[in-house]
N, C-alpha and C positions, 0 to 999 in steps of 0.2 A: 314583484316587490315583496309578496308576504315571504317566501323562502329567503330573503335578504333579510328580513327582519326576524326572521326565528331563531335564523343562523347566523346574526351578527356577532362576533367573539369580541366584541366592545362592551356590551354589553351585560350585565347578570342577567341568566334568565327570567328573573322576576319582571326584570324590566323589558325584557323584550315581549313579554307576555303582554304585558300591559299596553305597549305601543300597538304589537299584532291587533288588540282588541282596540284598541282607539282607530286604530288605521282603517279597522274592516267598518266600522259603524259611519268615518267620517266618506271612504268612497260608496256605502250602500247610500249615508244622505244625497252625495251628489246625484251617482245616479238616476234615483227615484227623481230626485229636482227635473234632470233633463229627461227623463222620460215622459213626465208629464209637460214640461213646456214646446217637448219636439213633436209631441202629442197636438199640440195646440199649433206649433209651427204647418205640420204637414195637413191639418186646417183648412189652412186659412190658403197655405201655395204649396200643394203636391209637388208641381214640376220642381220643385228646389230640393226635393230628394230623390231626384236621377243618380242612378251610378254613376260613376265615371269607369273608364278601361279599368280592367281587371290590374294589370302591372301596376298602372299607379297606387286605386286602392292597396294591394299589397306592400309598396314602397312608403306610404303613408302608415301603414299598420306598423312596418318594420320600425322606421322611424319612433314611433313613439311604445312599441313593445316592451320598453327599461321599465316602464309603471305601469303595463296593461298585460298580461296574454292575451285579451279579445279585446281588441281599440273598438270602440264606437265609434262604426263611419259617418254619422248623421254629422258633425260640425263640419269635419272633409267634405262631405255632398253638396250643403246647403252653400256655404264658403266660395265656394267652386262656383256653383251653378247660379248663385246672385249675381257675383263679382266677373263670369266669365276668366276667371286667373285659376290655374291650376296649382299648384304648391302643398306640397305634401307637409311643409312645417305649420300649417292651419293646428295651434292646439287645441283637443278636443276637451267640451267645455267640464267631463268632468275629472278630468287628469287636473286642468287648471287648477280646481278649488283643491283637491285633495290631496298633489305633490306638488304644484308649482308653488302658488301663491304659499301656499302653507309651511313651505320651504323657505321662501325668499323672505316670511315677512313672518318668521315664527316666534316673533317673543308680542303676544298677546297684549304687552301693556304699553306697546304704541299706540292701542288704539284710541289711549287719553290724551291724544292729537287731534283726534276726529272731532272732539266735542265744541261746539261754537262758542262756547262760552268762555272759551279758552285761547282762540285764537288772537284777539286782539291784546291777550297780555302774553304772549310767544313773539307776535310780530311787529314790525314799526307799525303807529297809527295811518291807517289810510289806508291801506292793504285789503284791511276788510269791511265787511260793513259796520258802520258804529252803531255800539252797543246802547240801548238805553238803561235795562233792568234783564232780571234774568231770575229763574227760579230753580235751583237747583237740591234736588231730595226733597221739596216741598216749602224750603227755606225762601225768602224773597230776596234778591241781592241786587247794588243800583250797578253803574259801568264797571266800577272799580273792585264790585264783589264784596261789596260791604254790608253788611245785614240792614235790612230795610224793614218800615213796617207795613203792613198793610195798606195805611193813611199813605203812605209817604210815596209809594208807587204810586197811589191815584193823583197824587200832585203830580209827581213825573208824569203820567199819563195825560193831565192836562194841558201838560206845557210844552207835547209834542208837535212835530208838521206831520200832519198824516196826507196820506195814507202811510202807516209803518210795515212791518212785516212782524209774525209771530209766529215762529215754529221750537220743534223741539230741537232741542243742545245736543241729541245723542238719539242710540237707535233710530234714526231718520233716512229711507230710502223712498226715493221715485214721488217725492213730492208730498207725501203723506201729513196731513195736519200741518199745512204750510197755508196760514189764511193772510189778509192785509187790509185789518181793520181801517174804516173808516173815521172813524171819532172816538174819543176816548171810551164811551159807553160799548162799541162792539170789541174795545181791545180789552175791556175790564171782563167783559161776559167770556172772551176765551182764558182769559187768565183764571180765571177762576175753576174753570172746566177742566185746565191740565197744569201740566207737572213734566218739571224737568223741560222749560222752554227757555229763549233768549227771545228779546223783542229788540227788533233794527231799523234804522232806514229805510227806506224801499228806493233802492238804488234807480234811477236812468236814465235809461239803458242810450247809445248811440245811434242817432237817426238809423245809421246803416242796418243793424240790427233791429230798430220797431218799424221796421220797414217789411220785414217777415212776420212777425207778432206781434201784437202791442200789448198783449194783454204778459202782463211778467214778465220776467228777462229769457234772454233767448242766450244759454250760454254755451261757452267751449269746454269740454273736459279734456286736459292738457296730461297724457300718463305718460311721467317720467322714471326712468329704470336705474338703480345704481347699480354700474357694473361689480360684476364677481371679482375678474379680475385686476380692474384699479380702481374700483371706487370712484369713478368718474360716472357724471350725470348725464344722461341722451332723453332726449325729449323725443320718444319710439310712436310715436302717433298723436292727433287731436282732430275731435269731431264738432259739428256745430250742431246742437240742440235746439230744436221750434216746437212753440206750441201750437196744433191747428183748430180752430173753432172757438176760440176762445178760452183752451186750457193751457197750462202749463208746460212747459217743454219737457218734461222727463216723460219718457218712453212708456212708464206703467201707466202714467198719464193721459195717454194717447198722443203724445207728441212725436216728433220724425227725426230725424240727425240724415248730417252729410258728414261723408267726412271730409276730411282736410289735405292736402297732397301736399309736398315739402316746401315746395311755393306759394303757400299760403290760399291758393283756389281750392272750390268745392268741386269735386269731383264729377260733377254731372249730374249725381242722380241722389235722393233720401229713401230712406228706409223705415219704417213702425215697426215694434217691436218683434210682429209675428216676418220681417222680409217682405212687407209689399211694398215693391218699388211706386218711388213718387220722379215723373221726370221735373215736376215745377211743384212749388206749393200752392197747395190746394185753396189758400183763402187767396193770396194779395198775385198768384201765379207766376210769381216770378222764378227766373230757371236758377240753378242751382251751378253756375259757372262763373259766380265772381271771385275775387279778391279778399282774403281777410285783411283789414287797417293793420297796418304797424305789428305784424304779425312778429317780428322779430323782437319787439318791447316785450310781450307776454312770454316768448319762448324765454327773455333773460330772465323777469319777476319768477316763474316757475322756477329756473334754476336758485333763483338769490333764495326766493321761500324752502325748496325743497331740500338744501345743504341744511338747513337747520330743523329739519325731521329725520331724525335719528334710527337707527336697527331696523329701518325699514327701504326694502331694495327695490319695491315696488310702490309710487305715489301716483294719486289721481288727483288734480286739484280743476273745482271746475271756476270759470273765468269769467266776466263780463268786461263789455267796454263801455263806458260812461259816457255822459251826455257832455263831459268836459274831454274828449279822446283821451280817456285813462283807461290802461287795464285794473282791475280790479279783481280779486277774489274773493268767493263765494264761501268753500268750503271744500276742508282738506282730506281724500279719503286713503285709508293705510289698510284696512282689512273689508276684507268682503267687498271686493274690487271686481263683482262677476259681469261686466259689461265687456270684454275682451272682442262680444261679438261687434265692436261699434268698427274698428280696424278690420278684423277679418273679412265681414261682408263685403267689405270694399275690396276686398283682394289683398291686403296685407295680412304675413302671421304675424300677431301682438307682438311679439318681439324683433319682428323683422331681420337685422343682419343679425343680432345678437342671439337669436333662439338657439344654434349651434352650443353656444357655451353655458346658458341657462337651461337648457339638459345635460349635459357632461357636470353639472356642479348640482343640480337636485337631485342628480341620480346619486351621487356620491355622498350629499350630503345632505341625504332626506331625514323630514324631522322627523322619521319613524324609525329612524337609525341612530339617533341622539338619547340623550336623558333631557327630558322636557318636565318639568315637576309641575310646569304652571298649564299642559295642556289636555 
């Protein structure tokens, strides 16, 4: 890929200089990311970085060579040796961040989609959780984003049904600073402490679901693709997310995921972050082989939600089902989508049938081969 971007005759060389050096900085970060987290992977489960046969390896390497001369076989190994599936279209996780995603989903200011604080005035009410107040750049704003004062939040705060939720609107990954105040006195002591939050319901959740966890919501992340070549919407995998011990379901959390098979069953078996297989869960032990409800109501909400997120061809949206059998959603993600491994370790490549054309079109149309001013 650098000889494609030095020598691209689309470009002035000034400009291709500039991408050459964006390009080289954003796959050294990736990199480094996964050599320290495959660091950590081979840990915790050695045996899931077995070779496989030479021929495959190479047909895996070849495969993805358009953005690599040296592919890192570590996602191919582990991929494989989890999942028992062999499949060479496994993307390896730092090709992902540094031609896929950054390809499909390159104009940067989608990501004022991701912000909570924004999504219940993008969507019909009821979609997400209701908002009560919100703070944004240090400002206090009540649902509707109106300036507030100080006094006038703590009245909101009194007049809530707690327990609520309070996290932040933005930069928020793996559950970080997501608390769910009891009484208005523990939601006033977090407000005050941070910046740049929304404060909501605390949704729940569907017997079916606090039946795994009770403690939070136990949600789906639902990743849908817009194709390259028509613009139509595939719902390419979804996993289910548990907390065990009493934490949170997101994975930095110490939480497990199963994932989902086209039928709406869990596959058999969960996964932790670092690949240690779970065959049941570890609190309430139950196996991991039922049925997701009404599985096909959430596949449409994701489609109805995801046509009105724009310039972006890759979305994550994760999902709850309500104490009233309603799908619900959480929270809409457009960039920094590096969870890929939640489909693969199961034996699916993230793209599944579509990966064929989602390399033939970021090879061609990689953002390092563009004029990009805003990256």
């Amino acid at each position: 890929m650098y000889s494609k971007i030095l020598f691209n005759p689309k470009l002035p060389v000034r400009h291709r200089l500039r991408n050459l050096v964006a390009y080289f900085f954003v796959k050294r970060g990736a990199r480094l990311a996964w050599k320290d987290m495959f660091g950590r992977f081979y840990r915790t489960s050695p045996e899931n970085f077995r070779p496989a046969a030479p021929d495959m390896e190479k047909k895996h390497a070849a495969y993805w060579s358009c953005f690599s001369r040296k592919v890192n076989l570590s996602t191919y190994r582990v991929c494989r040796n989890i999942s028992g599936v062999d499949d060479m279209r496994y993307i390896p996780e730092e090709i992902y961040i540094a031609d896929i995603e950054s390809t499909l989903n390159r104009d940067v200011t989608i990501d004022y989609l991701s912000n909570k604080s924004i999504a219940n005035h993008w969507f019909p009410e009821g979609i997400f959780p209701k908002d009560y107040f919100h703070n944004i750049d240090g400002e206090y704003l009540d649902a509707s984003l109106n300036p507030i004062s100080y006094a006038e939040m703590e009245s909101i705060s009194g007049s809530l049904n707690y327990p609520v939720v309070i996290k932040p609107n933005r930069d928020s990954y793996g559950g970080k600073d997501v608390f769910f105040p009891r009484d208005p006195e523990e939601l006033l002591g977090h407000a005050k402490s941070m910046k740049n939050f929304v404060v909501q319901e605390r949704i729940r959740q569907h017997e079916f679901f606090d039946k795994y966890n009770r403690h939070g919501l136990n949600t789906l992340r639902v990743v849908l693709y817009r194709s390259v070549k028509d613009n139509l919407l595939h719902v390419i995998n979804i996993s289910m997310r548990m907390g065990i011990g009493g934490g949170l379901d997101n994975l930095s959390s110490g939480g497990i995921l199963t994932f989902i098979r086209k039928d709406g069953t869990m596959n058999g078996f969960a996964l932790n972050k670092f690949g240690l297989k779970y065959t049941e869960h570890p609190d309430s032990h139950l196996k991991f082989t039922e049925k997701i409800p009404d599985i096909d109501k959430l596949i449409e909400l994701a489609k109805r939600v995801t046509h009105k997120i724009f310039y972006a061809r890759i979305v994550s949206l994760d999902a709850c089902y309500d104490a009233n059998s309603t799908w619900r959603l959480v929270e809409a993600n457009v960039l920094g989508q590096h969870t890929i491994k939640f489909a693969q370790n199961a034996g699916q490549p993230f793209f599944g049938e579509f990966t064929d054309e989602v390399v033939e079109y970021c090879e061609k149309n990689h953002w390092a081969l563009t004029y990009n001013p805003g990256r």
